[in-house]
N, C-alpha and C positions, 0 to 999 in steps of 0.2 A: 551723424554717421561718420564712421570712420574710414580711410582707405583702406584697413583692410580689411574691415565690417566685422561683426560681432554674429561666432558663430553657432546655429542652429542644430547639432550635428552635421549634416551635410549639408545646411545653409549658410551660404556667403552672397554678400551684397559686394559689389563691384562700383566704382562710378568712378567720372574724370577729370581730373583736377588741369589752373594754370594761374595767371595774374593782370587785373588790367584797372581800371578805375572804379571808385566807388560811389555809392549813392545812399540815400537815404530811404528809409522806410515812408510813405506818403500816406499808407491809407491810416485809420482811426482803431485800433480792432476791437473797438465799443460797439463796431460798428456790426462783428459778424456774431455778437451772442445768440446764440441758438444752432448756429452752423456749426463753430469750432469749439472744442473742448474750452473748459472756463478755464483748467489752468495755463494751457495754451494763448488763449487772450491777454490772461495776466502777465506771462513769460512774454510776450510781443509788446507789451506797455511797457516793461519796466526794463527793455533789450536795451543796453547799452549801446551809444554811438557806433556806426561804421567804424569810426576815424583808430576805436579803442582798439582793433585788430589789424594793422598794417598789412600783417604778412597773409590773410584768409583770404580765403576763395568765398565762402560763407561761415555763417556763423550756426553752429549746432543747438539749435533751440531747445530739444530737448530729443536725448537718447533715451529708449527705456524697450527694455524686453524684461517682459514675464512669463515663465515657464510653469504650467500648472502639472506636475506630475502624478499619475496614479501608481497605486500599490505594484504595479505589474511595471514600472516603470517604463510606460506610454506617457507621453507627455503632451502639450500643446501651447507653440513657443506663438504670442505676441509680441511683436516690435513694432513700436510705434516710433516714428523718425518726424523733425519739424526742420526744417533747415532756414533759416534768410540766407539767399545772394546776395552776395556781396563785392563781386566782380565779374565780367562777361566766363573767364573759368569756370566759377559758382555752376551757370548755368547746367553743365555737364551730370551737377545731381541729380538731375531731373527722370535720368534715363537709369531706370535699378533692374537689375540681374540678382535673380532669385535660384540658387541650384540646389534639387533636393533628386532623393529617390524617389521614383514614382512608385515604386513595389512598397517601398513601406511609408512613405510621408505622404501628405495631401496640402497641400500651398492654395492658398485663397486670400482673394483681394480685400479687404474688409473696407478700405476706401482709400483713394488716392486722388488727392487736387493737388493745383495750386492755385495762389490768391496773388492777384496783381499789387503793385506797388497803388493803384486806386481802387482795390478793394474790391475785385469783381471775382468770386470766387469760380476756377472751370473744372467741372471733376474730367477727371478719367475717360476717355472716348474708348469704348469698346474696340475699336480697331485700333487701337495701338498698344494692345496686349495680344502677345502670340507664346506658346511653347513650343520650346526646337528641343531636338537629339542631339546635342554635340557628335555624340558618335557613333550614329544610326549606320553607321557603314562597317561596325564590329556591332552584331548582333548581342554577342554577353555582355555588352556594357549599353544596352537602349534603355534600360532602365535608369538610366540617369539624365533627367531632363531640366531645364533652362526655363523658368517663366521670366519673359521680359514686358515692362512697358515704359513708356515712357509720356511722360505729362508734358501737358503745351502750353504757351502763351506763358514762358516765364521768360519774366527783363530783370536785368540788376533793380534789388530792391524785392522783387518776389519771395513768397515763401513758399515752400514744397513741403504738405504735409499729406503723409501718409501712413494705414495700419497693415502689417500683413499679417497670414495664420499659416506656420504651418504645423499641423496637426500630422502625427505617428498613428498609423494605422499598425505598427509592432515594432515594436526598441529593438536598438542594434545588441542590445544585449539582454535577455529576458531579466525583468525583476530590477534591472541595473540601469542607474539615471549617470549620465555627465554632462558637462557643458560649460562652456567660456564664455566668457563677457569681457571687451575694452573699455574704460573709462575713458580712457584719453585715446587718443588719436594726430592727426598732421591737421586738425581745425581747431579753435577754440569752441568750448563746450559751457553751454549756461548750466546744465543740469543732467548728470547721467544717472540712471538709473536700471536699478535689477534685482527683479521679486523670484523668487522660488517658492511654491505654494507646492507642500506634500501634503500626504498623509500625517498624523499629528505623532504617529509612534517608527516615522521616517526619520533614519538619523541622517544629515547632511555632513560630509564631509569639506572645507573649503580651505583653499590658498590664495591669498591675493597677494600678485606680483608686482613688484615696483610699486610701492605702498607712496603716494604721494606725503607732504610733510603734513603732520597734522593729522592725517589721515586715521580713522578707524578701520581697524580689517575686518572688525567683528560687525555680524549684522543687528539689525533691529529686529526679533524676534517678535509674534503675535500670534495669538492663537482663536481661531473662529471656524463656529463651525464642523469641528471636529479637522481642522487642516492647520497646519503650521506656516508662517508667513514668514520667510526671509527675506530684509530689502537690506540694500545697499544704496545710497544715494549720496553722491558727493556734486558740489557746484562749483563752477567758477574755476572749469578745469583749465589748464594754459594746454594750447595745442603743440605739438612735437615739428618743430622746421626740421625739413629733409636736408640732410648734406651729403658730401658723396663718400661712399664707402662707410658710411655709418653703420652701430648693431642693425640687426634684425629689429623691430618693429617688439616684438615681445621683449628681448631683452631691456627694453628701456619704460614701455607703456607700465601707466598702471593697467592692469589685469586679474581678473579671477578667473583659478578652477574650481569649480564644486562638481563632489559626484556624492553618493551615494555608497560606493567600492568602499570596505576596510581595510582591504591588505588589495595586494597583487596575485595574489591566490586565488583569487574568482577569478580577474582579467585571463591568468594563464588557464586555466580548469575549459574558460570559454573558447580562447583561442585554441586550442586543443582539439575542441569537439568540434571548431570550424575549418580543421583542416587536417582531421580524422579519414584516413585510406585515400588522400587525397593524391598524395604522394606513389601511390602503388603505379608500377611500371605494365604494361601491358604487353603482348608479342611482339607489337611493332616500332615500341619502344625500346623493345632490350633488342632485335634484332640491328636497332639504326645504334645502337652505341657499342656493339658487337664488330660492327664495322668499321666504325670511327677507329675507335682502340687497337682494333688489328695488328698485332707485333711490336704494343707497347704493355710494357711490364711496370716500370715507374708509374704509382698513382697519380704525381706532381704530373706528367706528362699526361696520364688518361683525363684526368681534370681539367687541364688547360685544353686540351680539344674540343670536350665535351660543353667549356665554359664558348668556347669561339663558336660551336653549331648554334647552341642559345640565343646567344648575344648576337649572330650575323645573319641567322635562316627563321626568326620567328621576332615576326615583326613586332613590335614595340608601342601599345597604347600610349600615349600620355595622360592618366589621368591618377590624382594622387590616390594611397592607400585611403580606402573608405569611403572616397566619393560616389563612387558606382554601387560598391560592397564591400563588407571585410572577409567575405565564404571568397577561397580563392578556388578555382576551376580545377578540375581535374584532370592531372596531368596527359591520358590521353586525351582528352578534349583539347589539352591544348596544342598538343601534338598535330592530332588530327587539324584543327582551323588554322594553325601556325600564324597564331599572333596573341596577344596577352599584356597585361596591366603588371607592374612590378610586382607584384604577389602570384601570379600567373606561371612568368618567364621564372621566379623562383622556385616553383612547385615543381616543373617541370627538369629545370635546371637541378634539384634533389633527386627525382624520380631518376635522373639517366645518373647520378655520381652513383646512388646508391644500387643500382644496375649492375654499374662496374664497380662494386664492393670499397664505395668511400662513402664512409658516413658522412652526412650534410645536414644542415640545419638550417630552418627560416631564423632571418636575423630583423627584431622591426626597428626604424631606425627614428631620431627627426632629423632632418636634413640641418645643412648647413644655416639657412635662411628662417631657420626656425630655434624657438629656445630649447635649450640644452633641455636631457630627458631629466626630470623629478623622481630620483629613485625613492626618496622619499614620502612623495605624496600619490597614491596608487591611482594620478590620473591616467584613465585608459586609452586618449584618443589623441595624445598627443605624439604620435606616430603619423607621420607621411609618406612613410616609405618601407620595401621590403625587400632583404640583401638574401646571402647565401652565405652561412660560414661553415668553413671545414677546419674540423679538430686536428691541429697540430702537436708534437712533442711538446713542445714552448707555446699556448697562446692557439690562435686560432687565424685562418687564413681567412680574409672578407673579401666576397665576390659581390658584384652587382648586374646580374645577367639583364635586365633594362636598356644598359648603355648599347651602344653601336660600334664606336671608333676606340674604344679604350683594350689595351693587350690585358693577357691573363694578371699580369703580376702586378698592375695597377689599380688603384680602386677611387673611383672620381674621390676628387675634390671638397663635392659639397656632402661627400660620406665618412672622409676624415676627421679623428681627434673628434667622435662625439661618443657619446653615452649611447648603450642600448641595451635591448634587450632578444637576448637566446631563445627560443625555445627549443629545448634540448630531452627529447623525447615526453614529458609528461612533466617536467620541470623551465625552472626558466632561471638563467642564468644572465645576471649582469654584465656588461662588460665594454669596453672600448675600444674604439676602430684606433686605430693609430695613424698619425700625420707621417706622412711620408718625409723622407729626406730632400732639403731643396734644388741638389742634384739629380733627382727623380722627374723635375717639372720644370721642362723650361727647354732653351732653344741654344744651339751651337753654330754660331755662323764665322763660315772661315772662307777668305779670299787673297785672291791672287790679282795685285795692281800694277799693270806697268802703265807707266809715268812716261809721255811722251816729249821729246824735247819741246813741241810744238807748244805743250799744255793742255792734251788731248790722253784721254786713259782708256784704259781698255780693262774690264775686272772679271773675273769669275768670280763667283760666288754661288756656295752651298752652303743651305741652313738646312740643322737637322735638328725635331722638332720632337719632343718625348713629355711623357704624363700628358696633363690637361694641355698643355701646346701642341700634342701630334697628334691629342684627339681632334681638337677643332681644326690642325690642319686637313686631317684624313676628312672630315665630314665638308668642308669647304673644297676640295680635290676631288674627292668620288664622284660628283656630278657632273664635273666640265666634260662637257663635248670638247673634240680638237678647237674648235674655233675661240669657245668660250676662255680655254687655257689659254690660247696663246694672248688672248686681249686682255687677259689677268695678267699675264707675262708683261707688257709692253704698258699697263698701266703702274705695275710696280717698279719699275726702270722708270716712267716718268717721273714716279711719286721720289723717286729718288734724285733724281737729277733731268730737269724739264727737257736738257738736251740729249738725252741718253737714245740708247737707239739697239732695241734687242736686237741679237744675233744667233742666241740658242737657246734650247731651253729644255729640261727635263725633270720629272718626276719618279719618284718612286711608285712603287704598286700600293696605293693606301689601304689593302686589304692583306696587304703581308705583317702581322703583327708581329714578328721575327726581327723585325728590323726594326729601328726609328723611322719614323716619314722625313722623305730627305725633297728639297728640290733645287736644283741646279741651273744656273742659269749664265750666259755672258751678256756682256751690253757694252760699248763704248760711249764717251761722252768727249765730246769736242769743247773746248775752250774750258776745260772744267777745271784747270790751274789760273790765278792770274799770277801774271808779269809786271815785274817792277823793276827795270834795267836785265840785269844779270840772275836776278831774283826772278824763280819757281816757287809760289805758295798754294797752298792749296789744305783745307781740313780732309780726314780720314772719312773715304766717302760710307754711308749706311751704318754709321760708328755713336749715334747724337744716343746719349745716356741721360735718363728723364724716370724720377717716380713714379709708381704708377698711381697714385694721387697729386694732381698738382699743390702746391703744398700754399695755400691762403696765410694771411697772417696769424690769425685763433683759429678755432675749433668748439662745439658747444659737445660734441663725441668724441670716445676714444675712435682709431681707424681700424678699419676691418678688412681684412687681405682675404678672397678666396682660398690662397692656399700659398705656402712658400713653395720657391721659385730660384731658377736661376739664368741668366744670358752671360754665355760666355762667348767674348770675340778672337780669334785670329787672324792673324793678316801679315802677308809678306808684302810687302812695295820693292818693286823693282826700278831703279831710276836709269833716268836716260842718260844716254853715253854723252860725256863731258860735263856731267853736273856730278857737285858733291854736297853732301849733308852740309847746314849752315846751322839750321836751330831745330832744334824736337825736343815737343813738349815734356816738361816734365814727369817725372812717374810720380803717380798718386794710391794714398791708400788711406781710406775712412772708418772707420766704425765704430757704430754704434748697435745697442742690444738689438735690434732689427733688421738693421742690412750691415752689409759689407762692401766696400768697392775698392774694387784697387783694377791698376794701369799703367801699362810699361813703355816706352819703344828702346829698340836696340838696333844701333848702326850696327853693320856686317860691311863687308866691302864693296857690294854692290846692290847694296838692299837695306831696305827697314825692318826691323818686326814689330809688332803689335800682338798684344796680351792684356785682355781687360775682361772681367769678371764682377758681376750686378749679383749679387745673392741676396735675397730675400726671405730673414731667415724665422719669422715669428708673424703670426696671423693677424696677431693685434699690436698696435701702437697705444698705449694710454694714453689719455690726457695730459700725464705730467710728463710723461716722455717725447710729444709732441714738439714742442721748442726743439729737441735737439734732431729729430728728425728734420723738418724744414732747415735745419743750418745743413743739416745731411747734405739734402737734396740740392741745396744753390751752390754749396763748393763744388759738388762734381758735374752741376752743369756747367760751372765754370770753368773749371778744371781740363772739361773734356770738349770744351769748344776751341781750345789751343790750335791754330794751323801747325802744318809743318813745313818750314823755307828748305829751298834747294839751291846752292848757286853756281853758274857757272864755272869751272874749270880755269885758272891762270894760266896759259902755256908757260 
């Protein structure tokens, strides 16, 4: 198994990884013929050493799902998983999360043990299988439920072998099959495997991603029966080690889609008939954006209202496109419950533009964390997510009425610079979101330091915080009680200087999307200069400049940035009466094709200033670009750790 498990349509396997010491296999497994599958026996005789995988948790004995599809494309996915532990980590296999629809799929255990390292096989205990509602507290999404169990009596050196089924009681799309498969994954893999069994005049379409070396993409064809047999089976896969800020998981894995689909022209024709009068506005819907609108003429301005009632008054499921369903609700339905799944808050969010006579359109998207869309290959399900776009002169305007803390003219992050797809009345239009400007995202922090003769300061500072920085600030701010603020207050003056000691403190309204989210605050700090004779030093306080990947000496990935970015500093220092400037750091200025830094001070007659600007100007860093990034990142921390001396006055 994989971390991010191999999906079922609305089947995903979960489990939890970490690292500790290893052991060896003890028992014979001559010993369990008749109990365990023969090739299973065979693949545990011939497992290579513990020692051969350093970096595993366990070792993936064998991966294999097979999908038997009928004409009507119902299907019925077997996955059978074998894993050996391999460090007290491993263990956390044991415990599998199964998520399917319960309206149209049916999930069954087919069997689940494990076998000790001496060979004592313990199946499955009835009480430690149960299914939950993740979200039995929004009624339109109960239909989507959680089999868990978890197996016992596993020690490093155990092996966790189990089959599950889950059976389609009606495809997500009549007639129309798709589905994924990972080869590879974050463990080493003795043997993956993935059959497709159709009808024998079923044409199969497929792509396989990140094609290992060697690798055949084409499957083994066979026919019996009157059914077509597609397998795919590669061994001796090498597992994928996690680093930080690495792709997505599919940009790198090998992977297949296969569906069934010829074109995108079915996909759209379906999507169409799933979200057919959905969109129609009802009285109390056109009455509540009648309201809204009141005495505004500009559409730009009726939009951005109506996107703020969405996104602030109609609470927010979290659960991705398709896991619950892909029929999005109807807009007074969702009206009326006021709450919905991104395709919900969309519907809705169309139903009130077009109210007030602005055309709007569902936009399906894949997130950031997911691989780029395949306009090429008409897989259907690789969509997680669903936006709003509104037709402009130039291009088209993308909303994401989902979020919470984000203003009209922003569109998160993880929805920029990707591939998607329109559906633009009964057609479907390609097209891409656009990466925001890195002065769009990021934090403005500007202070006032006076510098006391004693070596004691006193600072104001305001940071003001825009894009993905004033969202997380707004949603981090909207919950403090008085109490809670102020001890968020007096912990960040510590975290800045242990000696520091608030004095005041204030916040913007994090529900005014009019403005940046700003917060203000004073602190003094005692002894926070040292003294050396006549010598005042001290570094620029809350000014430390750091990438935001620490930068190791290789890389086995290129880097991957949320989104570009920028922090810009100002700062006035006020010095104390009878000292004069002696030494101030150099001004600096770096760059390279991904960031930018530069850094100034300037004596004035009774003050410093400070000017320092971090841009972050590209999402990715390659590999080959890598070297020069980390040179990036050690000059300007070095750079920017310079004190600044003051010395007394000569009469």
């Amino acid at each position: 198994m994989k971390k991010t498990g191999n999906i079922v349509s609305c089947f995903v396997l979960f489990c939890v990884l970490t690292v500790l010491p290893l052991s060896s296999l003890a028992l014979n497994p001559s010993q369990l013929t008749g109990t365990i599958d023969d090739e299973v026996i065979y693949l545990l005789e011939t497992l290579p050493p513990d020692e051969a995988f350093p970096d595993a948790s366990v070792i993936v004995v064998l991966d294999e799902k097979v999908d038997e599809v009928q004409a009507d494309g119902t299907r019925r996915s077997t996955l059978h998983e074998v894993f050996k532990v391999i460090t007290e980590e491993g263990k956390g296999y044991a415990a599998v999360e199964i998520g399917y629809n319960a309206h149209r799929e049916k999930v069954s255990i087919e069997y689940a043990r494990s076998i000790t390292p001496w060979g004592k096989v313990i199946p499955l205990s009835d009480i430690a299988v149960r299914v939950s509602t993740p979200y039995g507290n929004y009624p339109s999404y109960s239909d989507y439920r959680v089999l868990t169990f978890s197996l016992h009596g596993v020690a490093i050196g155990s092996i966790i072998d189990y089959k599950v089924v889950v059976e389609e009681l009606s495809p997500a799309m009549a007639g129309a099959y798709a589905s994924t498969f990972y080869f590879q994954g974050y463990e080493p893999t003795i043997i993956s495997r993935f059959l497709v069994i159709t009808p024998e005049d079923m044409d199969l379409e497929y792509s396989v991603r990140n094609p290992l070396t060697e690798m055949k993409p084409s499957p083994q064809v066979s026919r019996k029966d009157g059914k077509k047999i597609s397998l795919w089976e590669y061994r001796d896969i090498p597992q994928i080690i996690p680093e930080y800020n690495m792709p997505p998981l599919a940009k790198i894995a090998c992977n297949i889609r296969v569906t069934t689909l010829s074109s995108w022209k079915e996909f759209i024709t379906w999507w169409n008939e799933l979200k057919d009068r959905k969109t129609e506005a009802n009285d109390a819907i056109r009455k509540k954006v009648a309201a809204l609108t009141a005495g505004l003429s500009i559409p730009e301005e009726k939009a951005a209202v109506l996107f703020s009632y969405v996104e602030g008054e109609i609470r927010y499921v979290s659960i991705n496109l398709g896991q619950s369903a892909y029929e999005p609700a109807t807009a007074p339905g969702v009206f009326e419950n006021q709450y919905g799944d991104c395709k919900d808050k969309s519907t809705l969010l169309i139903s009130m533009l077009e109210a007030a006579g602005i055309p709007a359109y569902y936009v399906l998207i894949p997130t950031r964390d997911r691989e780029s869309m395949t306009e090429d290959f008409p897989y259907p399900f690789q969509f997680n997510h669903c936006i709003v776009a509104i037709e402009r002169e130039k291009g088209y305007h993308f909303l994401d009425p989902a979020t919470e803390t984000y203003p009209f003219g922003y569109l998160p992050s993880t929805n920029q610079d990707r591939d998607c797809l329109i559906l633009k009345g009964t057609k479907g239009v390609f097209a891409h979101t656009p990466l925001a400007r890195p002065l769009d995202n990021g934090a403005l922090q500007q202070q006032i330091i006076t510098i006391r003769s004693d070596g004691s300061i006193a600072i104001v500072r305001k940071v003001s915080t825009f894009g993905d920085y004033g969202a997380t600030d707004r949603a981090t701010y909207m919950d403090y009680g008085p109490t809670e603020l102020r001890e968020h207050f007096e912990r960040t003056v510590t975290s800045l200087d242990p000696r520091g000691k608030l004095t005041a403190y204030l916040i913007s309204d994090p529900f005014d999307f009019e403005i940046p989210f700003t917060r203000t605050y004073r602190y003094t700090a005692e002894r926070y200069c040292k003294r050396a004779g006549d010598l005042l030093m001290f570094p620029l306080p809350g000014m430390s400049y750091e990438c935001l990947t620490p930068p190791p000496e290789r890389r086995r990935y290129s880097l991957e940035f949320p989104s570009v970015s920028f922090l810009r500093d100002e700062a006035q220092i006020i010095l104390p009466e009878g000292y004069e400037v002696y030494y101030l750091p150099t001004a600096m200025e770096l760059t390279i094709p991904s960031y930018e830094f530069r850094g100034a001070y300037h004596h004035e007659e009774n003050s410093i200033s400070y000017h320092g600007e971090l841009i972050l100007k590209s999402t990715t860093v390659p590999l080959e670009a890598y070297p020069g990034y980390r040179t990036f990142c050690h000059d300007m921390e070095r750079g920017t750790a310079e004190w600044i001396v003051l010395k007394r006055k000569t009469k």
